[in-house]
Every structure is written in C-alpha cells, then in structure tokens.
C-alpha positions as CSV (number, residue, x, y, z in Angstrom):
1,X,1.8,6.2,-15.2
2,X,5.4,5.2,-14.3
3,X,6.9,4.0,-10.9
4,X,8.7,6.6,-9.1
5,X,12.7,6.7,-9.9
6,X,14.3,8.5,-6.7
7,X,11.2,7.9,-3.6
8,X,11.7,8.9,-0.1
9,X,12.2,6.9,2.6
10,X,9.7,6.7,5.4
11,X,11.5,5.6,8.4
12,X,10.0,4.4,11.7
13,X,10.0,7.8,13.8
14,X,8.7,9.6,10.5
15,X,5.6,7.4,10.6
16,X,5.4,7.2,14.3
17,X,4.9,11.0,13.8
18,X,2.9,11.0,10.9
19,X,0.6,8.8,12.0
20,X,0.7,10.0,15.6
21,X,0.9,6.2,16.5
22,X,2.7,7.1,20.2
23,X,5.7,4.7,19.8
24,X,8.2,5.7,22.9
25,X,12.0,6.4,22.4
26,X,12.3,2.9,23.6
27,X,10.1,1.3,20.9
28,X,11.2,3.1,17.8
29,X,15.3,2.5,18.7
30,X,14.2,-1.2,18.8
31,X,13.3,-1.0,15.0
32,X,16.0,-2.1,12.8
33,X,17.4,1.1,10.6
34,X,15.5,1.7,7.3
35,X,17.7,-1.3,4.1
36,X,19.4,1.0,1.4
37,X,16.7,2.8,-0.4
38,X,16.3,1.2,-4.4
39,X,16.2,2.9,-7.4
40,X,12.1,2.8,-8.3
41,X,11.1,1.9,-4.9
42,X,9.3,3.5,-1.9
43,X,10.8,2.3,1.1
44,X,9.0,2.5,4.2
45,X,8.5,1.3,7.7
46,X,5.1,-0.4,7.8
47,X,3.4,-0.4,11.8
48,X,1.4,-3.9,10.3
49,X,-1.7,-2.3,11.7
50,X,-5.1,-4.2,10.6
51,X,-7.0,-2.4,8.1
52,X,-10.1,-1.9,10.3
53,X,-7.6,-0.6,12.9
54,X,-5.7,2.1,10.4
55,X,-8.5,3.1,8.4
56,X,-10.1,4.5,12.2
57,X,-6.9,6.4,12.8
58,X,-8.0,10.2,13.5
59,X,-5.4,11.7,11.4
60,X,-7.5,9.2,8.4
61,X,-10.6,10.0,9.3
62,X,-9.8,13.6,9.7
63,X,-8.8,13.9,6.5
64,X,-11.2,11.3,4.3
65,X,-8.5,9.2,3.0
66,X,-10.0,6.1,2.4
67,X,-13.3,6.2,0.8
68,X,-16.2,4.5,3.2
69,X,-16.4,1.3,2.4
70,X,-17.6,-1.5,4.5
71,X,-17.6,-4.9,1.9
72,X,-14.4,-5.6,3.8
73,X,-15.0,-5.8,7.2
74,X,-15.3,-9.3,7.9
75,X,-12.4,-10.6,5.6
76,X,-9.7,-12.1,7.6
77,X,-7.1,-10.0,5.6
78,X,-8.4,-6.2,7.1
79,X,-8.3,-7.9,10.6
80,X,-4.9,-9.3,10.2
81,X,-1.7,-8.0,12.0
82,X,1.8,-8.9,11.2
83,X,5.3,-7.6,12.8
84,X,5.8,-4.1,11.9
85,X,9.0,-3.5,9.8
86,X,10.4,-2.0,6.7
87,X,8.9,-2.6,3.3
88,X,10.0,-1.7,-0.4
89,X,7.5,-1.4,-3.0
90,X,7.1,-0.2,-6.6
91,X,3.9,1.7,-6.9
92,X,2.9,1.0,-9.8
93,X,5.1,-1.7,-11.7
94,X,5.8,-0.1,-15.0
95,X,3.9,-1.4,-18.0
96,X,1.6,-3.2,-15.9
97,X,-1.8,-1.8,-17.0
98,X,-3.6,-3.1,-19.5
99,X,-3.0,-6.1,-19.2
100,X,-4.6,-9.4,-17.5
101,X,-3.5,-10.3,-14.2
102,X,-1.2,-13.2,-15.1
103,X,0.4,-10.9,-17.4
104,X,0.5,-8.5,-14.7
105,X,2.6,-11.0,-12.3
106,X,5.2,-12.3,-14.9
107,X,6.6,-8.5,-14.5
108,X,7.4,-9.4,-11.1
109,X,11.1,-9.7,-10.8
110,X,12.2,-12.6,-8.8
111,X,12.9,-11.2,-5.6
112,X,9.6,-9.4,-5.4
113,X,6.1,-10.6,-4.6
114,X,2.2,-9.2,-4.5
115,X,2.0,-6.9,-1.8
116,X,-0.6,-6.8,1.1
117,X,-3.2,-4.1,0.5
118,X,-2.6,-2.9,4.0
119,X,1.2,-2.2,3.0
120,X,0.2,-0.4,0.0
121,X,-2.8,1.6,1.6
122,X,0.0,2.8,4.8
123,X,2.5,3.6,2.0
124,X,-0.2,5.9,0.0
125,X,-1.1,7.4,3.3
126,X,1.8,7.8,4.6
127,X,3.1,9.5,1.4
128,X,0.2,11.8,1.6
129,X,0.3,12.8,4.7
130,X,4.4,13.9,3.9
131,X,4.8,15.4,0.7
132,X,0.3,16.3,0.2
133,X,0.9,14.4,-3.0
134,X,-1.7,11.1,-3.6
135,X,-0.2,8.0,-5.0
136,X,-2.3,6.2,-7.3
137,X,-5.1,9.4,-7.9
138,X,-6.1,8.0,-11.3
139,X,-5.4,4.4,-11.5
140,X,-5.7,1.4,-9.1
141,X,-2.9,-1.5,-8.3
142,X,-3.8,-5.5,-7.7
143,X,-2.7,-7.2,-4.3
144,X,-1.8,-10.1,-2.7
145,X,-5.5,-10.4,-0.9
146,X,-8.3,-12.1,-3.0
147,X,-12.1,-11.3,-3.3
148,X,-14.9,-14.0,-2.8
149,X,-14.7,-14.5,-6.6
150,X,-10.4,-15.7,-6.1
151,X,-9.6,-12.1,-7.9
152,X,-7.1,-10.0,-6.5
153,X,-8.5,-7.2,-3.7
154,X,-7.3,-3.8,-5.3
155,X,-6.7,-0.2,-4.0
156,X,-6.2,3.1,-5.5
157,X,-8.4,5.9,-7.1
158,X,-7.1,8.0,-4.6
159,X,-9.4,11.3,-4.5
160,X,-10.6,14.0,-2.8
161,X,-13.2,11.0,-1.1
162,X,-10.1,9.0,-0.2
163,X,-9.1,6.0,-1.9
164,X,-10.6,2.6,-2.1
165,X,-10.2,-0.7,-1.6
166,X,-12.1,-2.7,-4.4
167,X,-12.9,-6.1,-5.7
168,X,-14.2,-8.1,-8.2
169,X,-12.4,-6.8,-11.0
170,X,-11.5,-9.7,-12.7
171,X,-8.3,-10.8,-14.8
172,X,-9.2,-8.7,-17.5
173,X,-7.6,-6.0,-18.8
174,X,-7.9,-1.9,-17.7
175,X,-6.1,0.8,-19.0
176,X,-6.4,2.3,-15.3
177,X,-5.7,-0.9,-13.2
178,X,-1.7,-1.8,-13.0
179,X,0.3,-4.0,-10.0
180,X,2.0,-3.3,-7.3
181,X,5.1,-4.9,-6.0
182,X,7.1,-5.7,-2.8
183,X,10.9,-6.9,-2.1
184,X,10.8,-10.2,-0.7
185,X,12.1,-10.5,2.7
C-alpha cells in the first residue's frame, strides 16, 4: 500500500462541480489558484464542510459513500467548519502500517501534520467521484480527531457500503491501519 507518486489536482471549480456545491463565478475566482502540486501528494481544494453537512450531500448519499454510521454525530469535530482552501495530503504515508501510533507520527516530515478526517474523507470522495477509483479500499489511515478513549478517529475501508469513519482502535499495531498526512499551512 504506497502513497501515490504523480496525483491529480482537484481545484476549486472541479470540486464545485463534483460535488455540485453551487459556488457562483464570483465565489470560485475569489479562491486562491491551486500551490504547485508535490511529488506523492494529492492536492486539493477542500469546501471545509462539517461532516454531518457532507456526508448528506445527494451526490453521497446517492451513491453510498460513507458507510451509515451515527457514533459521530455529537462530536464537536463532524460539526466543525473551517475556511475552505487548498490542502496537500499523502494518502497513506508509506511504511506507516503496522506500526503503533507514535511510530506512526515520527514519519511525519516536519512541515506536515495529522490531517482532519473531514479533509481526508472530501479528498477520497472527491477522488472517487473523478477517476471511479476508491482511495483507501483495503486499509484505514489515523487523524488528527480523537475518540472518547484519546485514540485517533480513523477513516478508510472504502467499499461498495462506503467508507467509514472509526474509533477506538488503539495505538497498537495493524497491518491494514497506516497515517495520513497534510502540508502545514
């Protein structure tokens, strides 16, 4: 399970589109231009929709991308918005499964951090919904967002039932459960 070498970019009208989000002419030319793609990274602009907002789209629902799940609904993380912008993330870090969480994050180079599960759920959906191909089928990737238990939230096992969002994995170690990263800002 490697990190992709060349990945697309996803600029703003390519998601407006894709996710049908209605963005006018005026809105999307007040987005910045996508940064200079990265060797290994997607890069993508993220609309820094909530969770419990994206996860309702009708293009997601349509289709059964995210698996039903409703453990999440009250965590302050799935309601939270940011501002919407461009993002570049390795999906997964490379030699990052099997191995504990804190062995996990000292693969983090030091201009990246734990990205949000939001920004790595929109980048596998957005992916999808371009090139039909799911990110993460048969493994998982840790977050930024913590469980009840202070473990990392993770998402993957993307499927025909959509992917998930799960928790309470642990720091242990699982061949099918890696780490995703961001660029800092």
């Amino acid at each position: 399970m490697k990190a992709t070498v060349t990945a697309p970019v996803y600029d703003a009208r390519r998601v407006n589109d894709l996710l049908s989000l209605g963005y006018t002419k005026k809105k999307l030319a007040s987005f910045r231009s996508p940064p200079v793609p990265v060797r290994g990274y997607y890069t993508f602009f993220d609309p820094c929709l909530p969770l419990l907002v994206f996860r309702d789209l009708p293009v997601v629902r349509r289709r059964n991308f995210i698996y039903h799940q409703t453990w999440y609904e009250k965590k302050d993380w799935a309601r939270n918005t940011g501002t919407p912008r461009y993002r570049q993330l390795r999906l997964p870090v490379p030699d990052s499964f099997d191995k504990t969480f804190r062995e996990q994050t000292a693969l983090l180079l030091p201009n990246e951090e734990l990205p949000t599960v939001c920004s790595v759920a929109i980048l596998i959906l957005i992916h999808a919904l371009a090139t039909r191909k799911r990110l993460l089928s048969e493994c998982c990737v840790r977050c930024s967002e913590k469980d009840s238990g202070g473990y990392p939230v993770v998402v993957g096992g993307f499927r025909k039932d959509g992917f998930i969002f799960d928790r309470y994995c642990g720091d242990g170690r699982n061949a099918y459960l890696g780490l995703a990263a961001s660029q800092k800002s």
